[in-house]
C-alpha positions in Angstrom: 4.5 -29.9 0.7 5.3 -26.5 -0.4 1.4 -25.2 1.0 2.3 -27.6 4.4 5.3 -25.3 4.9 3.7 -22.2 3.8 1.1 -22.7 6.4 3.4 -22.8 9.2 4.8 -20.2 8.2 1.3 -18.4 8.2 1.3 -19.8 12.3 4.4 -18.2 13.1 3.2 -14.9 11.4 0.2 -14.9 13.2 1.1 -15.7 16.7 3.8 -12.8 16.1 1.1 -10.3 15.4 -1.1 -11.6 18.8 2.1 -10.2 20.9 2.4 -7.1 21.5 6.3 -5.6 21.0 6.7 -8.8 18.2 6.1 -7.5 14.5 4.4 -10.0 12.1 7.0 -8.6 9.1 10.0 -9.5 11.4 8.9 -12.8 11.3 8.4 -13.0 7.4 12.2 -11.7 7.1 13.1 -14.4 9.1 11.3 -16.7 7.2 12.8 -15.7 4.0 9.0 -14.7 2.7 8.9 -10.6 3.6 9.3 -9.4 -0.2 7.8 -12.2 -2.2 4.4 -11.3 0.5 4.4 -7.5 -0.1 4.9 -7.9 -4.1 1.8 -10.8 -3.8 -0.4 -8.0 -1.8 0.7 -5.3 -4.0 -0.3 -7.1 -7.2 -4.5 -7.4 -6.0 -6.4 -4.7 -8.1 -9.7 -4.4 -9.6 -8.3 -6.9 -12.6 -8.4 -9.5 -9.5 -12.3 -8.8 -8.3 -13.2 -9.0 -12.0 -11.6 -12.1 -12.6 -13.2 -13.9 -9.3 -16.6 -11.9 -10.2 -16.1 -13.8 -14.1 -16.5 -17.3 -12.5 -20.0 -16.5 -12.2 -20.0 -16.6 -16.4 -20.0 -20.7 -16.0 -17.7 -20.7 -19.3 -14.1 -22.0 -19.8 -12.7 -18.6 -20.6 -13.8 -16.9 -17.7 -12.3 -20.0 -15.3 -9.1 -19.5 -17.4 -8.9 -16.1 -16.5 -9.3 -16.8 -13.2 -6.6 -19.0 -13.2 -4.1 -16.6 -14.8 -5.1 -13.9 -12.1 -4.5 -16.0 -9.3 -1.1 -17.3 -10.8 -0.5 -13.8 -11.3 -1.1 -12.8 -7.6 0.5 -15.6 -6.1 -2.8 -16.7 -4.7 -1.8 -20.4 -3.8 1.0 -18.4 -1.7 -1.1 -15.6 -0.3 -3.8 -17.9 0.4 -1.8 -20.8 2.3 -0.3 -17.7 4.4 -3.2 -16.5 5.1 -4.5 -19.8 6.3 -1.6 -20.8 9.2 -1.6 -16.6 10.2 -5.6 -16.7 11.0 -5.5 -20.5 12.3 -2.7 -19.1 14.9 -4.5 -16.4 15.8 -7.7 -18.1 16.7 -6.6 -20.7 17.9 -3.7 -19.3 20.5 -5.4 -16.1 21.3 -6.5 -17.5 24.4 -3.3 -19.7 24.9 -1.5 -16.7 24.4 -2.7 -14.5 26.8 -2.5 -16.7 29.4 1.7 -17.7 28.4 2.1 -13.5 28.5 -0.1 -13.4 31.7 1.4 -16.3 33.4 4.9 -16.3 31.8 5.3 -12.8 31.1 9.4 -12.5 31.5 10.2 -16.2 29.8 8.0 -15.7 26.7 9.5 -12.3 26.2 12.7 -14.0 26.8 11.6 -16.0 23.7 11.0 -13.5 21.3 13.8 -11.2 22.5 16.2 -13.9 20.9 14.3 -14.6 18.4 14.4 -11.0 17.2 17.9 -10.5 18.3 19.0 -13.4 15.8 16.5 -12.2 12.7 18.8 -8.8 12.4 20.8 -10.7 10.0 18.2 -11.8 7.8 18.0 -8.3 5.9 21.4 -7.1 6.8 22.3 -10.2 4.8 19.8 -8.4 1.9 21.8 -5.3 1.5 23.8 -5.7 -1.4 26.5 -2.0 -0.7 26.5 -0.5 2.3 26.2 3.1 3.0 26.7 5.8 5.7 23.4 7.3 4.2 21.7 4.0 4.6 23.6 3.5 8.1 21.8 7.2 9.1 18.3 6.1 8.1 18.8 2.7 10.0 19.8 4.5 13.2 17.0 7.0 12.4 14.0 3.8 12.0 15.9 2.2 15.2 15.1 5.1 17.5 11.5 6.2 16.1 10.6 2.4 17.8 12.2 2.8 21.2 10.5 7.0 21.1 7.3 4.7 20.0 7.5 2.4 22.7 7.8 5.1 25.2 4.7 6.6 24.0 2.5 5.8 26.4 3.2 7.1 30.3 3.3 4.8 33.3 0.6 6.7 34.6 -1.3 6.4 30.9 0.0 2.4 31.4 -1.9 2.5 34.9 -5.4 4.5 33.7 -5.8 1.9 31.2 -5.3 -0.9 33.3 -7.6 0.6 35.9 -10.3 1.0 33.5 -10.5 -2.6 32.2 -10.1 -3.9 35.7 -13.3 -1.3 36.8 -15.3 -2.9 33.6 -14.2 -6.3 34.8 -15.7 -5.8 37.8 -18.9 -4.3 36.7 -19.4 -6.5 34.3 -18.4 -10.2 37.2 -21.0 -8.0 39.4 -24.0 -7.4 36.6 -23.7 -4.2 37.0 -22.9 -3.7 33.0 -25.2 -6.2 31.2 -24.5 -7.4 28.2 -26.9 -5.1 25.8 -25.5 -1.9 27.8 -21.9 -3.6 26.9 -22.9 -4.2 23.0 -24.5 -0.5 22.7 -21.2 1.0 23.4 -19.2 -1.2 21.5 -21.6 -1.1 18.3 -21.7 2.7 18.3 -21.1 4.6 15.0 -18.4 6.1 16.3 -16.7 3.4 18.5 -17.0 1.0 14.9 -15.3 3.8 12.9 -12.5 3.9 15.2 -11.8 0.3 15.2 -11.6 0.8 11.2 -9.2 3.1 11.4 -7.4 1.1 14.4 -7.6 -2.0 12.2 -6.1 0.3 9.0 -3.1 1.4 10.9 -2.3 -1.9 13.0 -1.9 -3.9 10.0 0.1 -0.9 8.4 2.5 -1.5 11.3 1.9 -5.1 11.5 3.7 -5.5 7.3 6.6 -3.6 9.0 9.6 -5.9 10.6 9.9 -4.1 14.3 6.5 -2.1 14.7 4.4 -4.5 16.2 0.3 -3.5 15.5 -0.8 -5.4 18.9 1.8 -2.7 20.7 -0.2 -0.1 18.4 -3.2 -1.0 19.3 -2.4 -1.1 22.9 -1.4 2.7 22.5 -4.9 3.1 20.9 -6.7 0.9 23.8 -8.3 -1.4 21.3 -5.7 -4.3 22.0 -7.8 -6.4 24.9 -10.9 -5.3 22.8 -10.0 -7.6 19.6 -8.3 -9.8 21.5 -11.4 -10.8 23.5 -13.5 -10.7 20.3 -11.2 -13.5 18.6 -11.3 -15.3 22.0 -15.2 -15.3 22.2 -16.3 -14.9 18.1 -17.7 -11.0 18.3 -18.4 -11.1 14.4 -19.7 -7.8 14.3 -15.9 -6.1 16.2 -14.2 -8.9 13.9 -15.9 -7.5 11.1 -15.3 -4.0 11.1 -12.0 -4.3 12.2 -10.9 -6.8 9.7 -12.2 -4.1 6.6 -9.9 -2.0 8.0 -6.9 -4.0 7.9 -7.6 -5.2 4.0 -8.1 -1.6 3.1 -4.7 -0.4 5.1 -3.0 -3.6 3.8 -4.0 -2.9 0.3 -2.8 0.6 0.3 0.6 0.6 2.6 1.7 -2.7 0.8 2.2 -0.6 -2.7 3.9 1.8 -0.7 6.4 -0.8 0.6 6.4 -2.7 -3.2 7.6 0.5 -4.7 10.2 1.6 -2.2 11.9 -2.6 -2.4 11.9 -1.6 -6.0 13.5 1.8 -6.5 15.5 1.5 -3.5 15.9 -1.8 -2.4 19.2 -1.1 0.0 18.0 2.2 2.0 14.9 0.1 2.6 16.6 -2.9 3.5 18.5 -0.7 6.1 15.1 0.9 7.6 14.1 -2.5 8.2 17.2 -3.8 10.0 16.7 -0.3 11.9 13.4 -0.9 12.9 14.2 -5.0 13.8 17.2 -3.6 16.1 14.7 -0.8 17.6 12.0 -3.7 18.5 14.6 -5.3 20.7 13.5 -2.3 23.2 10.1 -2.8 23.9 10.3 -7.2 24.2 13.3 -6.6 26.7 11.7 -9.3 29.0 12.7 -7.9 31.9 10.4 -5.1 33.2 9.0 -3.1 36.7 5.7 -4.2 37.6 2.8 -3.6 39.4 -0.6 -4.9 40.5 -4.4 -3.2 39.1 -6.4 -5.4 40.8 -5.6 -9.1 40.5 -3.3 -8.4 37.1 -0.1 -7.1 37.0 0.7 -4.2 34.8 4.5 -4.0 33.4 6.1 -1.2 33.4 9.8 0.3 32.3 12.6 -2.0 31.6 14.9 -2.9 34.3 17.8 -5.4 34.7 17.2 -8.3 36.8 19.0 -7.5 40.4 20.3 -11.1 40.8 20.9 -14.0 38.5 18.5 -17.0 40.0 16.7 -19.8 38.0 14.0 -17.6 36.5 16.6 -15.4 34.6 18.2 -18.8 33.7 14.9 -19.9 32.4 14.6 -16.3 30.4 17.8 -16.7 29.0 17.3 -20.4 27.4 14.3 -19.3 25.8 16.2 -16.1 24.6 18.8 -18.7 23.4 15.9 -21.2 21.9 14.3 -18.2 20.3 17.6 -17.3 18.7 18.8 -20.5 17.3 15.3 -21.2 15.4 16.2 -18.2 13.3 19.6 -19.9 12.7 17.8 -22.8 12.2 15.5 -21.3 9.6 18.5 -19.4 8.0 19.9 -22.7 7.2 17.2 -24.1 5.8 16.4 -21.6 3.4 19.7 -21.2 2.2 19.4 -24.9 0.9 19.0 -25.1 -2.5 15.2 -25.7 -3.6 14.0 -24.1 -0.5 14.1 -20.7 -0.8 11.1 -19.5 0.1 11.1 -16.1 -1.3 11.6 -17.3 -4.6 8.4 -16.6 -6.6 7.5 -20.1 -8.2 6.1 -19.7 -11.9 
């Protein structure tokens, strides 16, 4: 039951990181699992390749120490995590960008609550509260909205016009398919989507940096999205050695800070939750590249009609399945942080 529930955790986790302005480590907060995960990743080390490269001995002590490793890492955890978050990925990556195409304002709407609510899951964490830790919240809080605001209209706009000018090369066989392939599969264009891959999932571990918005900055967003859509193993590939090699690294980072200063953390994370609520405002200018629209800055909605109804029950809905989820892990025998022996 306890891998079931693990699982859909994994889902939720993963469709979070498909959105961009929704952080994957906001929804692990929420789900009571943020620093049981980063202790798991932080614990993999060469001890752990060993003991999985040991199997290959065919004797009972090397499958012991197999077993001990994996106990030791929280495999079973890791493992049924990582199950749901790729499952959700691949399987609403498509369904996804068609609710964000089609049902821009209402999905955000969604999330917006959703994220809204999950402020009290680490402010509930933060055992003394301090001005100094009060500082370096308001400090993580404004580093996302000056993130967020990054990238121009007019940088918004260029990008936009570019896919749409490769969409229509590409609808008009003007761009075949090996011309396509030559520039993606370039040295160069590889290496960067290592290094996008490293950093996206650096920000992805973080509750309010969301690594699809990062990758939108770096124009690799669409990229990886179409290659989980249509299976391009090669884009997959590199891009997915970059996120176990940033994920490795940034999640020691993260292990040590929980462990030698647990509140001040605690407080950048409920800074960078509350700074997320910026970019998923659901409300937005728009504009038209084409035959998609492109949003813009965040506006307020000039009149109260049935679509900002519908945008505020999904806000609401979002919101009161953190509640829900609060409840259920404060139940006793539920707590999903708790590290199981």
């Amino acid at each position: 039951m306890s891998f079931v529930k693990n699982i859909l955790q994994g889902m939720v986790i993963g469709v979070a990181n498909i959105i961009p302005g929704v952080s994957g480590g906001t929804m692990a907060l929420v789900l009571g699992i943020y620093e049981r995960l980063i202790a798991a990743i932080h614990n993999f080390s060469w001890k752990t390749v060993l003991a999985c490269l040991g199997l290959f001995k065919f004797n009972a002590k090397a499958r012991e120490e197999f077993l001990q490793e994996m106990r030791r890492i929280d495999a079973w955890f890791l493992a049924s995590i990582g199950v749901g978050a790729v499952a959700a990925i691949i399987a609403l990556a498509k369904v996804m960008t068609y609710f964000l195409e089609k049902h821009h304002d209402v999905t955000y709407g969604f999330f917006f609550g959703l994220v809204a609510i999950s402020i009290l899951v680490p402010l509930t964490l933060i055992k003394k509260h301090t001005w100094v830790g009060l500082l370096i919240g308001l400090l993580a809080a404004g580093s996302v909205v000056a993130l967020a605001n990054t990238m121009s209209e007019g940088a918004l706009l260029e990008k936009a016009r570019a896919k749409y000018e490769l969409k229509v090369k590409k609808e008009l066989g003007l761009l075949s398919k090996s011309a396509e392939q030559k520039v993606q599969y370039a040295p160069q264009h590889l290496l960067f989507l290592f290094g996008a891959g490293t950093l996206a999932i650096s920000a992805m571990i973080l509750p309010g940096i969301s690594g699809s918005f990062l990758l939108l900055l770096l124009g690799a967003y669409f990229e990886i999205l179409k290659a989980i859509a249509y299976l391009d193993l090669v884009v997959l590939a590199v891009f997915a050695a970059g996120c176990g090699i940033g994920l490795l690294l940034f999640t020691r980072f993260l292990d040590y800070l929980l462990k030698h200063w647990h509140n001040l953390t605690m407080y950048f994370l409920v800074g960078l939750v509350a700074g997320s609520l910026w970019p998923i405002w659901p409300f937005k200018q728009m504009t038209r590249v084409g035959d998609e629209v492109v949003y813009l800055a965040n506006k307020l909605p000039a009149a109260f009609g049935v679509h900002e109804l519908l945008v505020l029950l999904a806000s609401l809905l979002g919101g009161m399945l953190v509640l829900l989820f609060m409840v259920i892990e404060k139940k006793p025998g539920t707590a999903a942080g708790t590290v199981e022996a």
